[in-house]
C-alpha positions as CSV (number, residue, x, y, z in Angstrom):
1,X,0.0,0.0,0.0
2,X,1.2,3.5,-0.6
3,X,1.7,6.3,1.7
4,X,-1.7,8.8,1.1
5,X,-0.2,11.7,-0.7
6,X,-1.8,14.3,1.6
7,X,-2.3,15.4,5.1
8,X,-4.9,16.3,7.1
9,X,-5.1,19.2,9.2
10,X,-8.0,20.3,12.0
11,X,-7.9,23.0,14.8
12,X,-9.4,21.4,18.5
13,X,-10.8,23.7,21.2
14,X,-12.2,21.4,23.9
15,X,-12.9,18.7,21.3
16,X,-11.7,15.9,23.5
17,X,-15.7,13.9,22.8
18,X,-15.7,14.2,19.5
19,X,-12.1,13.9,17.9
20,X,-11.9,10.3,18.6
21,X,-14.6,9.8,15.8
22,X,-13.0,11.8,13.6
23,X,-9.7,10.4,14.1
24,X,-11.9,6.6,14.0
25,X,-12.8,7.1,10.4
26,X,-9.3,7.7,9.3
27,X,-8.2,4.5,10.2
28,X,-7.0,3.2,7.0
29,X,-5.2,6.4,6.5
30,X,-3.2,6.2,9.8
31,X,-2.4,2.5,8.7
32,X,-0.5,3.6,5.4
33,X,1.4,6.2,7.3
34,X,-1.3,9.2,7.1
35,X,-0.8,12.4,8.4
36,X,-3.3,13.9,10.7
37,X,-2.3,18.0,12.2
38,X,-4.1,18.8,15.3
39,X,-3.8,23.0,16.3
40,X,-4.9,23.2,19.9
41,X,-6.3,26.7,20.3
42,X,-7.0,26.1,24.1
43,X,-8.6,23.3,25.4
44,X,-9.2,22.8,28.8
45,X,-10.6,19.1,28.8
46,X,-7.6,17.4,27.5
47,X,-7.8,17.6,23.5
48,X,-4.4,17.8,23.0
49,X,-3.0,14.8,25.1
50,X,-6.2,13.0,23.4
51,X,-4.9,13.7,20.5
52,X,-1.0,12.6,20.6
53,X,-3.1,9.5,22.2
54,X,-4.7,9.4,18.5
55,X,-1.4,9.4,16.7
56,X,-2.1,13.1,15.9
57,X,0.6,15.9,15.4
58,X,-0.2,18.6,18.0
59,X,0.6,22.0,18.0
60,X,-0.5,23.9,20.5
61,X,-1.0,27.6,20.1
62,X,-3.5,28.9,23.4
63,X,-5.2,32.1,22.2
64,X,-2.8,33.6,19.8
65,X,-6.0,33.6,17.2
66,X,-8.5,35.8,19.0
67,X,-9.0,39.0,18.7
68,X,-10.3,41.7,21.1
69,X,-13.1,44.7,19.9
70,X,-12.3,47.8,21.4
71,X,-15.0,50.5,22.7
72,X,-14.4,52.3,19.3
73,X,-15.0,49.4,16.3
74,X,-17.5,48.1,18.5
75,X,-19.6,51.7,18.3
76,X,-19.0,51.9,14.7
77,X,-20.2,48.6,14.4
78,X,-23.8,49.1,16.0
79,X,-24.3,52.5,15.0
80,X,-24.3,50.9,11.4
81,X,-25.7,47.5,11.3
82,X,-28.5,47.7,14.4
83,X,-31.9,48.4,13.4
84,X,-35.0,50.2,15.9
85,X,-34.6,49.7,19.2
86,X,-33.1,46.3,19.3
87,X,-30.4,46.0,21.9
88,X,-26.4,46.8,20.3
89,X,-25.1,43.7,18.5
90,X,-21.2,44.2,20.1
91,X,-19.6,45.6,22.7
92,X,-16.0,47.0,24.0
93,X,-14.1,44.3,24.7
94,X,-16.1,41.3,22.8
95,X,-13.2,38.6,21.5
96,X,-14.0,36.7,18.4
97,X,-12.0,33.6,16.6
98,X,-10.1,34.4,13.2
99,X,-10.7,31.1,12.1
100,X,-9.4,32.0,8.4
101,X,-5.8,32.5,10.4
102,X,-5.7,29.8,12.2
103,X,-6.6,27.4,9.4
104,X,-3.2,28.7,7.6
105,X,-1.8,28.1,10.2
106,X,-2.6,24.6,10.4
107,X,-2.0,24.4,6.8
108,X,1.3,25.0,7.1
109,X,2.2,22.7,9.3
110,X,1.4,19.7,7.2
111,X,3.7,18.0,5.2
112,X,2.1,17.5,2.2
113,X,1.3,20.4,-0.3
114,X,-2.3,18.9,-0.3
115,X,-4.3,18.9,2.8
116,X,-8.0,18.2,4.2
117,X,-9.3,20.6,6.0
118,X,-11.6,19.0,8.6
119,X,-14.0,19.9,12.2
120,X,-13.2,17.9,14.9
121,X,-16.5,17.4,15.1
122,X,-16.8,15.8,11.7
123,X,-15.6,12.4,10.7
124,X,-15.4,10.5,6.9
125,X,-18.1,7.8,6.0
126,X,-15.8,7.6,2.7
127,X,-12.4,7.5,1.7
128,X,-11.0,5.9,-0.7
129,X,-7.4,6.8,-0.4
130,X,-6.3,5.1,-3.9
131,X,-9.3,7.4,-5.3
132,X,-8.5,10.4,-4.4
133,X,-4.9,10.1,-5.2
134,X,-5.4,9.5,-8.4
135,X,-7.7,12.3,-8.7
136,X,-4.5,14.7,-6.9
137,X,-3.0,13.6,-10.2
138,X,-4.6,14.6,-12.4
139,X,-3.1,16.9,-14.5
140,X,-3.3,21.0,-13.5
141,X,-5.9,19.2,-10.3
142,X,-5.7,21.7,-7.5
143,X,-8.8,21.1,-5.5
144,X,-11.2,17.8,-4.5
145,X,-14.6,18.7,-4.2
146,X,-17.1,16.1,-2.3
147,X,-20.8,15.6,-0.9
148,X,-20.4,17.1,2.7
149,X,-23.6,16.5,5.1
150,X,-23.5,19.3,7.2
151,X,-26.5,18.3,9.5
152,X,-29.3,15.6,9.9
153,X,-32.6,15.2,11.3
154,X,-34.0,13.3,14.2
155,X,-34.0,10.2,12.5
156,X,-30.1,10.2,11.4
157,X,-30.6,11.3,7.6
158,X,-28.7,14.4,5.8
159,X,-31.3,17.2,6.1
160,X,-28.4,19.7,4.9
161,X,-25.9,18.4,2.2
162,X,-23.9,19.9,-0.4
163,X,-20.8,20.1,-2.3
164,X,-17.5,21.0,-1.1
165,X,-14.2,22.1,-2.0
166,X,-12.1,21.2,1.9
167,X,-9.4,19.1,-0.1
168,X,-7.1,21.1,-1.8
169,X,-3.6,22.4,-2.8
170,X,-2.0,24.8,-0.2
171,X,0.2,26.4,-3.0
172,X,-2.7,27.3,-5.1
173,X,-5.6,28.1,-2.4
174,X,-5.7,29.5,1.1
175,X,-8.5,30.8,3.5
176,X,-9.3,34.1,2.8
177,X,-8.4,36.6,5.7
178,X,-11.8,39.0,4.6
179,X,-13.8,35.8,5.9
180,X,-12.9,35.8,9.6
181,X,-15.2,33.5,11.0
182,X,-17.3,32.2,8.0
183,X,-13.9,30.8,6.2
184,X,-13.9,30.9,2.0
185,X,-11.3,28.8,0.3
186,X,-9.5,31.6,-2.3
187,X,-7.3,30.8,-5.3
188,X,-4.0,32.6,-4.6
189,X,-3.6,35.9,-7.2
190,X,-2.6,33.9,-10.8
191,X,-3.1,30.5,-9.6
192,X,-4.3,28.1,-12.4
193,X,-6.8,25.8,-10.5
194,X,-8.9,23.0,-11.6
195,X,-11.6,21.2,-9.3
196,X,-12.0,17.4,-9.4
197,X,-15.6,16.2,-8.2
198,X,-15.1,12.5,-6.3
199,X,-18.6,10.8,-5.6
200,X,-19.5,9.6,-2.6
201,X,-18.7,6.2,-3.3
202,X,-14.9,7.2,-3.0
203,X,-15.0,10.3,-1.1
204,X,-18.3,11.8,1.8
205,X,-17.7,13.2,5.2
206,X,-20.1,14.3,7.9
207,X,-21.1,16.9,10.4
208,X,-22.4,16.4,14.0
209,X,-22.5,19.4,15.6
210,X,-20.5,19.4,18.8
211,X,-23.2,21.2,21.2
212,X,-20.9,22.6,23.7
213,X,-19.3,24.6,21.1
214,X,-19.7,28.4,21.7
215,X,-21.1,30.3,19.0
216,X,-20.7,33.9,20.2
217,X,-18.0,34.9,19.1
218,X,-19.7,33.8,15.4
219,X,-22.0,37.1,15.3
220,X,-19.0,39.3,16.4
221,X,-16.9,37.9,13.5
222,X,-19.8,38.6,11.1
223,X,-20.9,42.3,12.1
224,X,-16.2,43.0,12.1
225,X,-16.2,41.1,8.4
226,X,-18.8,43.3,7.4
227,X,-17.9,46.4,8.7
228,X,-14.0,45.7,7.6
229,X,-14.9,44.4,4.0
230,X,-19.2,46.3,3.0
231,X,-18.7,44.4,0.0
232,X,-18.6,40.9,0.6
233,X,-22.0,39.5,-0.1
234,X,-21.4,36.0,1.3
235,X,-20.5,37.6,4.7
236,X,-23.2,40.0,4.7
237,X,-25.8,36.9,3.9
238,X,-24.2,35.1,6.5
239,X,-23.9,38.0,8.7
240,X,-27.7,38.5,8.5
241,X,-29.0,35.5,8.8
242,X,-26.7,35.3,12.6
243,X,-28.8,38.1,12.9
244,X,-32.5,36.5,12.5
245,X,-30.9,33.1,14.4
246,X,-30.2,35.5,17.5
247,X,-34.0,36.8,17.1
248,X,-32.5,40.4,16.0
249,X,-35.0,40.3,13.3
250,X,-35.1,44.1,12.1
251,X,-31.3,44.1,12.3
252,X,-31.3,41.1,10.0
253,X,-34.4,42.3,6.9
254,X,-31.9,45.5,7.0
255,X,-29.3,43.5,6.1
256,X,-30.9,41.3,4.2
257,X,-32.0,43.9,2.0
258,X,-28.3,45.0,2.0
259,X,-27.4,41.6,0.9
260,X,-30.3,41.9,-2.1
261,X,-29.2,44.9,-3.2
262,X,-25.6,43.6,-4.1
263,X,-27.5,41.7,-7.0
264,X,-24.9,38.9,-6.7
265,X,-25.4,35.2,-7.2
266,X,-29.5,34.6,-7.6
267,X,-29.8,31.9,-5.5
268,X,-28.2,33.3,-2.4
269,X,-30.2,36.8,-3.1
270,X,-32.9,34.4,-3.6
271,X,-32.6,32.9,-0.1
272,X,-32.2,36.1,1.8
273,X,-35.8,36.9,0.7
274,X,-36.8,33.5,1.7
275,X,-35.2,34.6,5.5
276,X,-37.1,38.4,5.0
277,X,-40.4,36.2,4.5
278,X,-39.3,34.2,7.5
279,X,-38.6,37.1,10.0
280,X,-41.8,39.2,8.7
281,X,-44.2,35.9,10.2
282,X,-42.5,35.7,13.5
283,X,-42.7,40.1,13.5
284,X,-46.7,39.7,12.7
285,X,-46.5,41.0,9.1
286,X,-48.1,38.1,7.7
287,X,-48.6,40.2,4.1
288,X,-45.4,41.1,3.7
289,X,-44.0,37.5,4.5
290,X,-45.9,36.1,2.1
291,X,-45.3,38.7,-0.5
292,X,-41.3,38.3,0.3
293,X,-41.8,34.4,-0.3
294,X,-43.5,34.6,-4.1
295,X,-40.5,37.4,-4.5
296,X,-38.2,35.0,-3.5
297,X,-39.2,32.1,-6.1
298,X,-39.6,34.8,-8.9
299,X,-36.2,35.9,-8.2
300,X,-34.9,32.1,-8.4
301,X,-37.2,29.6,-9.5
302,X,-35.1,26.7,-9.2
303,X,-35.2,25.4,-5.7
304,X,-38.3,24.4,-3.5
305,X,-37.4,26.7,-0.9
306,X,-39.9,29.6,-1.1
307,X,-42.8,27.1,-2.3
308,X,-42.3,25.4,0.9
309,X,-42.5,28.3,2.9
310,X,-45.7,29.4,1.2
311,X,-46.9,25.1,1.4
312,X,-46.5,25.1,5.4
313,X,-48.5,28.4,6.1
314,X,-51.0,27.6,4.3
315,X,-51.1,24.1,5.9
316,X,-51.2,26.1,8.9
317,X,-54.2,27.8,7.8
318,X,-56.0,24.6,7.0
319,X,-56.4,26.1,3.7
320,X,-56.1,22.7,1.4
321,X,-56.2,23.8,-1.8
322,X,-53.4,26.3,-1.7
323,X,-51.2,23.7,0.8
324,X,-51.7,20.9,-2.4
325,X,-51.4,23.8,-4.9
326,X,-47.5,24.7,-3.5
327,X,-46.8,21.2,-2.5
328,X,-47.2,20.3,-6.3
329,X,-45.4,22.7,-7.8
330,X,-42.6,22.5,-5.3
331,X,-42.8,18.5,-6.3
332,X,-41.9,19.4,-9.7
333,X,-38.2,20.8,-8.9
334,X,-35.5,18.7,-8.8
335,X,-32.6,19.4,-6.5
336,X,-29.6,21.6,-7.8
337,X,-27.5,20.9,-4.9
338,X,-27.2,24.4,-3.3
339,X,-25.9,24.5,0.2
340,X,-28.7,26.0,1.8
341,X,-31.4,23.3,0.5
342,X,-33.4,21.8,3.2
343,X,-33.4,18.4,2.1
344,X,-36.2,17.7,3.8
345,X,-38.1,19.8,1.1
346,X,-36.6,17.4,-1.5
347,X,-37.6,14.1,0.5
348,X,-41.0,13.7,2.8
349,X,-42.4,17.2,3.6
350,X,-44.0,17.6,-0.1
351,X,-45.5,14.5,0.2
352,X,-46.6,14.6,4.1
353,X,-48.5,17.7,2.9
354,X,-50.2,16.3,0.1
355,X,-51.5,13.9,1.8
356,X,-53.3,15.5,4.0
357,X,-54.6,17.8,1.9
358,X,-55.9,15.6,-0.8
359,X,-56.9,13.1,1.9
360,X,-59.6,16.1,3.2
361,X,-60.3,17.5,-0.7
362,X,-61.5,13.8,-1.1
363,X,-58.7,12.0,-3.3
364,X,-57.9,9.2,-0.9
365,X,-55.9,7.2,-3.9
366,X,-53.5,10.5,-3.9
367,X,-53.4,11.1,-0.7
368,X,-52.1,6.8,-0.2
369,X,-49.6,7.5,-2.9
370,X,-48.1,10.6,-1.4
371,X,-48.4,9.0,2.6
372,X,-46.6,5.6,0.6
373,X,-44.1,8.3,-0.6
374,X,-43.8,10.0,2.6
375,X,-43.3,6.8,4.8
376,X,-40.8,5.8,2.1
377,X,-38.1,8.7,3.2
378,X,-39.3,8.4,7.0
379,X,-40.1,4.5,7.6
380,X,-39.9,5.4,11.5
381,X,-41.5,8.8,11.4
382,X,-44.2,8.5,14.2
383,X,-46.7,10.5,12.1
384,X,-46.7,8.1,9.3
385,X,-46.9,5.1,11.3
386,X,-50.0,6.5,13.1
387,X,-51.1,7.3,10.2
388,X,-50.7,4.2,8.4
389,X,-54.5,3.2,9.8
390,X,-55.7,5.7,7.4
391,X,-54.9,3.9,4.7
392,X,-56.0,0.0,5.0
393,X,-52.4,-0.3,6.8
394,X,-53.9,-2.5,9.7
395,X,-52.1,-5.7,10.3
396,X,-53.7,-8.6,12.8
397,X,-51.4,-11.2,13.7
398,X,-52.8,-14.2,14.2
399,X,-51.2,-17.1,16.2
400,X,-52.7,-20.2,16.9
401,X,-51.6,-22.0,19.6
402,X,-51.6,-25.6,21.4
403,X,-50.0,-25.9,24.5
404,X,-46.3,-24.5,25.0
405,X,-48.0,-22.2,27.7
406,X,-44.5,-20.2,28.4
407,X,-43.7,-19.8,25.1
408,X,-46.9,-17.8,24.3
409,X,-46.8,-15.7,27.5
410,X,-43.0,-15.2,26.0
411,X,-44.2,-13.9,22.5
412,X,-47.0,-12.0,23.6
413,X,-45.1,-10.1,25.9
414,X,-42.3,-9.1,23.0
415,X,-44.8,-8.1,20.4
416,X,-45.7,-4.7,21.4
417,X,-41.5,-4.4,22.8
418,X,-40.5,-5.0,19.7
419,X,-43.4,-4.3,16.5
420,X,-42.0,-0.6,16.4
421,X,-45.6,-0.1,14.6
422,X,-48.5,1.4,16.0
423,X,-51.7,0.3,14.2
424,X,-52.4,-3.4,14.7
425,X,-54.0,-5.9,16.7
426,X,-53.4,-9.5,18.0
427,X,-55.5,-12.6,17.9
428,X,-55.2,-15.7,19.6
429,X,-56.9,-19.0,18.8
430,X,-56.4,-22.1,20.8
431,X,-56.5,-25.7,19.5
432,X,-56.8,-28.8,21.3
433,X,-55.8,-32.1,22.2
434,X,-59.0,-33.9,22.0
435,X,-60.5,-32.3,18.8
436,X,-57.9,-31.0,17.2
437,X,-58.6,-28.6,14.4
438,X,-55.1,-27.5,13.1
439,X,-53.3,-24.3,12.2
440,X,-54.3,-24.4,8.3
441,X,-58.0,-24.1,9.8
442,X,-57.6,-22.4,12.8
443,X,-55.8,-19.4,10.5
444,X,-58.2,-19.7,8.1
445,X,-61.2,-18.3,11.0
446,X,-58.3,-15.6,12.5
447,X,-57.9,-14.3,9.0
448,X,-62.0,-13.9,8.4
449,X,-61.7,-11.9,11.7
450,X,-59.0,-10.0,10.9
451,X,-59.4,-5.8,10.7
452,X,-57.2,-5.4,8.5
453,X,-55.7,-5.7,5.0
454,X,-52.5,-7.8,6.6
455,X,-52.2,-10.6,8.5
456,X,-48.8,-11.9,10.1
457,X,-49.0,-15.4,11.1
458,X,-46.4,-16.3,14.2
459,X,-46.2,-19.7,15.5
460,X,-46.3,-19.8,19.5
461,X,-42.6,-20.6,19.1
462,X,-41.4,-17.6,17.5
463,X,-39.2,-14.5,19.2
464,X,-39.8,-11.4,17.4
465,X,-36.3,-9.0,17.4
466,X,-36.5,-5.2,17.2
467,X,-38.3,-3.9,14.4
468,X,-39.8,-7.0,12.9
469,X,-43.4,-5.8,11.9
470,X,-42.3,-2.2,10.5
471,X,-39.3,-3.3,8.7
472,X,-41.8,-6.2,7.0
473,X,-44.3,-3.3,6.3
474,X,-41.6,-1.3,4.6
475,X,-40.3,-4.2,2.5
476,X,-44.6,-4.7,1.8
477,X,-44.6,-1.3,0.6
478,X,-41.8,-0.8,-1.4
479,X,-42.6,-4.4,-3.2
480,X,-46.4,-5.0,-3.3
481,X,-47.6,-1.9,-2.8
482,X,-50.8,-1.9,-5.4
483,X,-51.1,-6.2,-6.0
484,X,-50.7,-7.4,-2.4
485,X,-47.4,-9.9,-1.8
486,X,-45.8,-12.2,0.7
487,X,-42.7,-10.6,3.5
488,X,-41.0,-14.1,5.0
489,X,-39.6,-13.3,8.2
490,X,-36.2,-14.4,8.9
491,X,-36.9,-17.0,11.0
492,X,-32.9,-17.9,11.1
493,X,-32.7,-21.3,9.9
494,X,-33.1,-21.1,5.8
495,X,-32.4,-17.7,3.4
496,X,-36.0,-17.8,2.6
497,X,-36.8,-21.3,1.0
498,X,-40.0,-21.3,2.4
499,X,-42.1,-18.7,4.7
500,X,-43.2,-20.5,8.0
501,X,-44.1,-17.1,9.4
502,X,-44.8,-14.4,7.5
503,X,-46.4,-11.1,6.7
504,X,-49.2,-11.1,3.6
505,X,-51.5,-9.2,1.9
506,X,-55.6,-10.2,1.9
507,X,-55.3,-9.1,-1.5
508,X,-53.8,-12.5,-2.3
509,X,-56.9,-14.5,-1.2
510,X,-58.9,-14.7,-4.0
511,X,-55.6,-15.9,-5.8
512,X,-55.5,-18.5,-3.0
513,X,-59.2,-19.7,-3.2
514,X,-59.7,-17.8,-0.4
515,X,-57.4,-19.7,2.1
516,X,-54.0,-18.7,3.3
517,X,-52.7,-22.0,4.3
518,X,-55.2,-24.8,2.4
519,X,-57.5,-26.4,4.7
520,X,-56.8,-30.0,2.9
521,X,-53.3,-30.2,5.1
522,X,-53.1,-31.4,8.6
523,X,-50.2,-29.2,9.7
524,X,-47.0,-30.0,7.2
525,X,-47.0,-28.3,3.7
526,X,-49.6,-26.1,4.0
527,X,-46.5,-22.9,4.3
528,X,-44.6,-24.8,1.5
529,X,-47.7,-24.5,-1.5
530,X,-47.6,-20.9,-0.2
531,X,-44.6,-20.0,-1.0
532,X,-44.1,-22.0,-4.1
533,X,-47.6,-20.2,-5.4
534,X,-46.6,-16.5,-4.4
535,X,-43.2,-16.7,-5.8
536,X,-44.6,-18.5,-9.2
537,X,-46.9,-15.1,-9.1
538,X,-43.7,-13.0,-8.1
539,X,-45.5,-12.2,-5.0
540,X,-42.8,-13.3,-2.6
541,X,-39.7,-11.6,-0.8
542,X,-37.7,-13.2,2.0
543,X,-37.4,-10.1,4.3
544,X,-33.5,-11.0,5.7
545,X,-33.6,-7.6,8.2
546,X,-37.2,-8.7,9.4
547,X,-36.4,-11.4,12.6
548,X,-38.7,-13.2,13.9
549,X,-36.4,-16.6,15.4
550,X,-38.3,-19.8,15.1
551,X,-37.6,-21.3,17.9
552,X,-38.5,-24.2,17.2
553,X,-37.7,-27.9,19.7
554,X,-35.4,-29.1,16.7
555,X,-33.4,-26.4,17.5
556,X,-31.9,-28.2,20.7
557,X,-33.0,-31.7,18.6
558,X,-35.0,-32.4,21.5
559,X,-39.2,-33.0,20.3
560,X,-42.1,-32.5,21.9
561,X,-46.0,-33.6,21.9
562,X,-47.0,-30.9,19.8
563,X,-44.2,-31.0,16.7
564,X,-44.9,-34.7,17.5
565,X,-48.7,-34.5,16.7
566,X,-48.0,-31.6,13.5
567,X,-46.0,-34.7,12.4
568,X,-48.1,-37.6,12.5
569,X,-49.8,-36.9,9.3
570,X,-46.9,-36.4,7.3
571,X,-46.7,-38.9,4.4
572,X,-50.3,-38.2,4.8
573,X,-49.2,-34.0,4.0
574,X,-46.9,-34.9,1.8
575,X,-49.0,-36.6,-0.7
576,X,-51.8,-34.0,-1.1
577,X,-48.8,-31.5,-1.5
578,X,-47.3,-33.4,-4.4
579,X,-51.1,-33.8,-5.8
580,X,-51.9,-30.2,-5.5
581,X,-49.2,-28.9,-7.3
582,X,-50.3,-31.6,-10.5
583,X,-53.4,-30.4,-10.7
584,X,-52.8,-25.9,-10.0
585,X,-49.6,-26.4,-11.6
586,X,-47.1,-24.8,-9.0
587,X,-43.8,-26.4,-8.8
588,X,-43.8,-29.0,-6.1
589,X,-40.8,-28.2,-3.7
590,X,-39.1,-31.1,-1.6
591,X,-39.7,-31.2,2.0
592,X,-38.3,-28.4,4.0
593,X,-36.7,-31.3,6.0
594,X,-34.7,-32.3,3.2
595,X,-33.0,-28.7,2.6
596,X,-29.9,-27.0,3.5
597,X,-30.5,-25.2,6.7
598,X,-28.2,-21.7,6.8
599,X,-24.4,-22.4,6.9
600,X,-24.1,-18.6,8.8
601,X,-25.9,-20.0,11.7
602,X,-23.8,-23.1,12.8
603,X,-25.9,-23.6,16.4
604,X,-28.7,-24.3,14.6
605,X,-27.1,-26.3,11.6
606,X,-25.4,-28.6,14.0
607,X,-29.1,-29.4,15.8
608,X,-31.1,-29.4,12.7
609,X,-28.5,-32.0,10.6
610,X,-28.8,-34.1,13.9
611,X,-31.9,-34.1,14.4
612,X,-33.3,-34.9,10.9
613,X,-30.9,-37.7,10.9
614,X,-32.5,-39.8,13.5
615,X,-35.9,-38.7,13.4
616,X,-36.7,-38.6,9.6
């Protein structure tokens, strides 16, 4: 393996929690002799002996990269930037980072001419070292650019991502010093550069925002870069939008409109209407937010942003037509990848509004299409799952049951620990010794009381694992969504040769003659013409994520009286299997006693083998 051709450089204050990660996903580079820079700018929890720990090079420079307003800038400042009576945005003696300083800084100290500038509180979920060096090669190549997730939602998905230039040549780029504490990568004067894009199959890194950073020092930079440099229009978008996240809302339409007035790139210009919109609602104006909103989209019609904006009040307002109205339209933009895109627009919310707005304008088809979509981004969003009982989504499962006492009381006290889905219901039907009626039949009446348009079937045997139900529903949905279909569970002793417990679809019954399991069968090969039927239809998936352990006596090759008494008919079973599949014309499949059980799960390999053996 070669040595990476580049190092990578980060500056640590009190990062001690979150470097480790970072230094985690660099693994491979460490291995091949990688070089990671640490600049300590003052920690007081230990960052820097963590990080020589790490196998980092530290440097550690205290506060030589702060910087202290005096009572004069600081009045300058105010008198020009606040707005009405809002309180003064600096004062004498407020200290901010220069984060553009200290980043040269850190620069420098690598040993390679190209470097990756990294957070401490951001770590790579791709590198592909070989990858990227080739891409440093390529000819006149003076800058990597990558997807960069800069923040997710609750449910651990990118809800801001974008592309970004952090890899690059020192001798051709440095921070700029106008950008104090919003750092912008500059070309130095006559520098012939060329950016190289690397996909996120070679090349992604992520941001999780270390909490006990602290971000005051971030508006004083802004209001200095400003003051120091009026006509940089990425620090005075920046600047203002510090200025609406502090609730200085007056302070921030001023500069806003500052920012709009620069007529620079559209789809910044474009967002800082979208922010003037936004600070007008929380100030009352409800005219002039929606007036700054439609601005917004006629400035830039390319991004969802402002139709969203206009979507959610509206939805707010109960007012369904107009919620569908911008919903649609904003459905009809694709993404152009601009750092400020909430993904979110681009993902579930269209959807989640359309659904409820067509579900109460009376299109209940679009509305389940767009909750379907919704669900699809979000499969664990609370709200869709409760909502899932709108739309036929109820799922009964049905286990009938003959003795093994503790094993039910097991199984029905994991269900609800472990469905992870809200809207379904559980029936129990018990057989008996003396007039035995068998599961084919006893399924047969749990399925014609069912609520639902899904019924899971669990033996009394089984041991549901986290998940099992929703994950199932989610493979239902993304497979069978319109037809109805078969989810196996993985019960953990075949990869889906046959479904003993499973997840299916009513709609399947009149393909069935109205039976799930058929009613001819005493107990064996009832589950085996399922399955061979649904996948001859292509109405089957083995669901691998979706556990549900069978655990069933074999599995310790010890029987019992009731695997026992499902066995007694079995030549009897077997027989009206083979017939069956003559005369509907299904492929007959050989015993499930006869198969391979999984050679990843040895356990129960060792006591199936053995126990078929001597008992079959």
């Amino acid at each position: 393996m070669t040595s990476p051709l580049f190092s990578v450089v980060s500056i640590a204050k009190n990062e001690s929690k979150t470097l480790p990660r970072l230094v985690s996903s660099l693994a491979e580079f460490k291995a091949r002799g990688g070089e990671i820079i640490v600049v300590d700018t003052g920690s007081t929890d230990g960052t820097p002996e963590i990080a020589r720990k790490l196998g980092c090079t530290v440097f550690e420079e205290g506060p030589r990269f702060m910087r202290v307003l005096n009572a004069d800038i600081a009045g300058k400042i105010n008198a020009k930037f606040v707005e009405a009576d809002e309180p003064a945005i600096v004062k004498d003696g407020d200290k901010l980072f220069n984060f553009a300083a200290a980043r040269n800084f850190a620069a420098s100290k690598a040993s390679h001419d190209w470097i990756f500038v990294l957070d401490c509180d951001e770590a790579f979920t791709r590198l592909d070292i070989d990858a990227v060096t080739r891409a440093m090669e390529t000819p006149k190549a003076a800058m990597l650019e990558c997807e960069f997730v800069f923040a997710h939602d609750q449910f651990g998905q990118p809800i801001i991502q974008f592309r970004v230039g952090r890899c690059f040549n020192r001798l051709k780029f440095h921070y700029n010093p106008e950008c104090i504490v919003h750092e912008t990568v500059s070309a130095h004067t006559g520098a012939e550069t060329i950016a190289v894009y690397l996909g996120p199959d070679a090349l992604k890194f992520e941001h999780w925002q270390n909490q006990q950073t602290n971000r005051n020092g971030y508006l004083v930079g802004l209001a200095l870069d400003c003051y120091l440099h009026p006509d940089n229009d990425r620090n005075s978008h920046y600047f203002a939008r510090e200025l609406m996240y502090k609730g200085r809302y007056q302070s921030a339409i001023k500069e806003f409109q500052r920012h709009i007035a620069m007529n620079k790139w559209p789809v910044e210009r474009a967002q800082s209407m979208v922010y003037i919109g936004d600070c007008c609602k929380v100030l009352g104006k409800v005219e002039e937010s929606l007036d700054w909103w439609n601005k917004a989209f006629l400035a830039d019609g390319t991004r969802r942003e402002p139709l969203m904006r206009l979507a959610h009040y509206f939805f707010e307002k109960d007012d369904k037509h107009k919620t569908a109205a911008y919903a649609s339209a904003a459905l009809v933009l694709p993404r152009i990848g601009a750092y400020m895109d909430n993904e979110n627009h681009y993902r579930q919310e269209p959807h989640e509004l359309l659904y409820w707005a067509l579900w109460w304008l009376g299109d209940k088809g679009g509305s389940a299409y767009h909750w379907r979509k919704a669900i699809g981004y979000q499969p664990r969003n609370p709200k869709y799952l409760h909502d899932a009982q709108f739309y036929n989504q109820h799922v009964t499962i049905c286990i009938p049951t003959l003795g093994r006492e503790e094993e039910l009381k097991r199984l029905l006290e994991l269900i609800p620990k472990t469905v992870e889905y809200p809207d379904y219901d559980v029936i129990v039907e018990q057989d008996s010794f003396e007039s035995r009626v068998g599961v084919p039949r006893l399924l047969k009446k749990m399925v014609e009381k069912s609520k639902g348009d899904f019924v899971v079937f669990l033996g009394n045997d089984c041991i549901p694992r986290p998940g099992w139900l929703r994950i199932a529903m989610e493979a239902m949905r993304d497979r069978f969504w319109d037809a109805g279909g078969l989810v196996s569970f993985n019960g953990g002793y075949w990869h889906g040769e046959f479904a003993d417990h499973f997840l299916i679809s009513k709609k399947l019954l009149p393909m069935l003659n109205g039976e799930i399991f058929h009613c001819g069968y005493n107990h064996c090969g009832c589950d085996e013409e399922l399955t061979a039927r649904c996948k001859q239809a292509g109405k089957y998936f083995w669901c691998e994520a979706a556990k549900v352990e069978h655990d069933h006596p074999c599995k310790t090759g010890v029987s019992d009286q009731i695997y026992e008494l499902g066995r007694s008919h079995q030549a009897e079973d077997k027989a009206l299997l083979e017939r069956r599949a003559k005369e509907i014309g299904f492929p007959c499949p050989p015993p499930y006693y006869s198969r391979p059980v999984k050679a990843d799960d040895p356990e129960n390999s060792r006591s199936l083998i053995s126990y078929f053996i001597e008992n079959v």
